[in-house]
N, C-alpha and C positions, 0 to 999 in steps of 0.2 A: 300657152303657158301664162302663168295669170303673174303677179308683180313677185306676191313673195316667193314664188318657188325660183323665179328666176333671179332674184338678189342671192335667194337662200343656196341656187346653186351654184352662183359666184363666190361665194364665202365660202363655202365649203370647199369648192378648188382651190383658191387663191390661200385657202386657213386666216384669211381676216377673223382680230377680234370680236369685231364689232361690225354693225350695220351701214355705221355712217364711213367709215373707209369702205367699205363694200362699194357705197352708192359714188365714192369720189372715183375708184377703178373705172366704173360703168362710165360715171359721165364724162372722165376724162379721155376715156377711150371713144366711146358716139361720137361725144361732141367736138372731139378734134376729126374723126372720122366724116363724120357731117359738114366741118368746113374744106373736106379734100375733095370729097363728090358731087357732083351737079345737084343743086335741090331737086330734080326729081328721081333722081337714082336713091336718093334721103330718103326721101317718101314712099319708095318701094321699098326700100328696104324696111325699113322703119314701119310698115302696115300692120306685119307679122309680130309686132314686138307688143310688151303689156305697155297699156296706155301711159304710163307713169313714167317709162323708158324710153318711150317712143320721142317724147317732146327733147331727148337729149340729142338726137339728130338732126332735129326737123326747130320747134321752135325757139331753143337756146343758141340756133348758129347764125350769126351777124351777117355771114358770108358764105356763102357755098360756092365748090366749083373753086378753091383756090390750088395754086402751083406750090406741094412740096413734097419733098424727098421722106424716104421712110427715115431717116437719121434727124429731120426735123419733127416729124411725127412724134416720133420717140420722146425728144424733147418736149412740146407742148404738152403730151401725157403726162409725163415727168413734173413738168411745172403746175398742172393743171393739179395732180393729187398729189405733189409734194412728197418724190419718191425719188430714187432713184433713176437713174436710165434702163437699168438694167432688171429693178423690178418693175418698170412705167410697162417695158417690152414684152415682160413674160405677160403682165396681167393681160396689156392689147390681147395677146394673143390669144388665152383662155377666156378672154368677154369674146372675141369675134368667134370661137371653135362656139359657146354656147349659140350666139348668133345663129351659126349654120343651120343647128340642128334644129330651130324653130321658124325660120323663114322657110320660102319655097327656093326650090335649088336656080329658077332663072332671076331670085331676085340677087342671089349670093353671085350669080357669075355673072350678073349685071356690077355688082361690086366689084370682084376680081378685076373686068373685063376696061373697068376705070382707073386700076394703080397698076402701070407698067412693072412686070415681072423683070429683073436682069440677075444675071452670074455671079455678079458681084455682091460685097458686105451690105451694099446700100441698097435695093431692091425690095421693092412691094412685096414678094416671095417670104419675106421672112416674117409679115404679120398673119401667113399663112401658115406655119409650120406644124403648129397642133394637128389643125384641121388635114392635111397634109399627111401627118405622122397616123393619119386613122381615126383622131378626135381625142379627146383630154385624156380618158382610159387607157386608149392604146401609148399615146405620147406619155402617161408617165409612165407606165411599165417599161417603157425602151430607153427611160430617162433614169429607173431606178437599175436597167439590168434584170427586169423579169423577164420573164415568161421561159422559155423552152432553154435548156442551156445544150450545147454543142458540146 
């Protein structure tokens, strides 16, 4: 997937005005992603990505391989593109659903396989939920109440 189809398909899920919040979703999401995971789980992941996205993983992070909670995550995104928590959360999650579907699947559960999943409100589990719910398609049709009714 080449740069702009993959901003252009962040903006179209997210309905961003514009480009340039499009690009702060992205980089707030890698690039706090990129300081949670080992630099080279980064860089696997990160192979599959357009060259222009890729360096928000790999050479914008100070530090790799650092210790936080999905509820700090949240935060950094939040503060990173100047949003709320609650849209910092949604966006993570529709940049990592787009993620999926352009990486190879050992480099995505090489991701998974580095943020502890728990039960609870606070668990790695929940930057999963798109992806999870079928992928952005399937998750908002069961977000709006489509598909088959009972």
């Amino acid at each position: 997937m080449e740069f702009d189809e993959f901003t252009g398909t962040i903006q179209h899920r997210l309905e961003l005005p514009d480009t340039g919040r499009t690009l702060r979703a992205i980089r707030a999401t890698l690039l706090t992603l990129g300081e949670r995971i080992p630099a080279g789980a980064a860089e696997d992941l990160a192979a599959s990505l357009p060259m222009e996205i890729r360096w928000y993983m790999t050479g914008a992070v100070h530090e790799h391989g650092q210790r936080f909670d999905w509820a700090e995550f949240v935060t950094r995104v939040s503060d990173i593109e100047n949003v709320d928590r609650a849209d910092a959360a949604y966006h993570a999650r529709v940049v990592v659903d787009l993620v999926e579907s352009v990486v190879p699947p050992s480099d995505f559960r090489q991701l998974r396989d580095q943020l502890p999943e728990s039960d609870d409100d606070e668990g790695w589990g929940n930057l999963f939920e798109v992806v999870d719910a079928g992928g952005w398609g399937d998750a908002q049709e069961a977000q709006t109440g489509g598909g088959p009714q009972e």
